[in-house]
Phi, psi and omega in degrees: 000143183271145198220131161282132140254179191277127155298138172228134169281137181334314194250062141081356178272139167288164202292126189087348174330097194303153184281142153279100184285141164317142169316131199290108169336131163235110210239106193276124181205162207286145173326306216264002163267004181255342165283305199290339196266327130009282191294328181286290202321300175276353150318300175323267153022260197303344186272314160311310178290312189277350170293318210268336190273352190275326168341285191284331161330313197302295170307304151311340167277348167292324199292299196322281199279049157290311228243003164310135159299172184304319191274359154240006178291310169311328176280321194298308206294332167289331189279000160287290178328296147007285198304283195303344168275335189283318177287289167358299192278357184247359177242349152320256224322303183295313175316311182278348146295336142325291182297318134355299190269299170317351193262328197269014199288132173283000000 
């Protein structure tokens, strides 16, 4: 049998003890920079949602040609290639409304 003691933190509070966090940074800006940064934010959003679903284009288009037949492999293999340029182009797209948006913090 294991016998616990109470844990202490170096500075003398027990161990899970909640912390006093500092007062919350308020960085004051204008309406219309809480719209623009707004508007990047949900940019963000949608470009992520279109990377991931062009992901799974790629991806069912890979499975179709693994398991394609002799008579459809040459078609499976352009809707893949197809696929990969459309995801490529679609994660371009999602970096730089990141990079947007990491830029425009006010």
């Amino acid at each position: 049998m294991r016998i616990r003691s109470a844990r202490r933190r170096r500075n003398g509070q027990p161990h899970g003890a909640a912390l006093e966090r500092p007062e919350k940074l308020v960085r004051k800006c204008s309406p219309r920079v809480k719209e623009h940064i707004t508007r990047l934010v949900v940019e963000v959003g949608i470009r992520a949602g279109a990377w991931r679903e062009a992901a799974t284009d790629a991806q069912l288009a890979f499975e179709w040609w693994k398991s394609a037949g002799r008579e459809h492999r040459v078609t499976a293999a352009s809707v893949y290639l197809a696929a990969i340029e459309r995801e490529e182009k679609a994660a371009n797209e999602y970096s730089d409304a990141l990079e947007a948006c990491w830029s425009a913090a006010p």
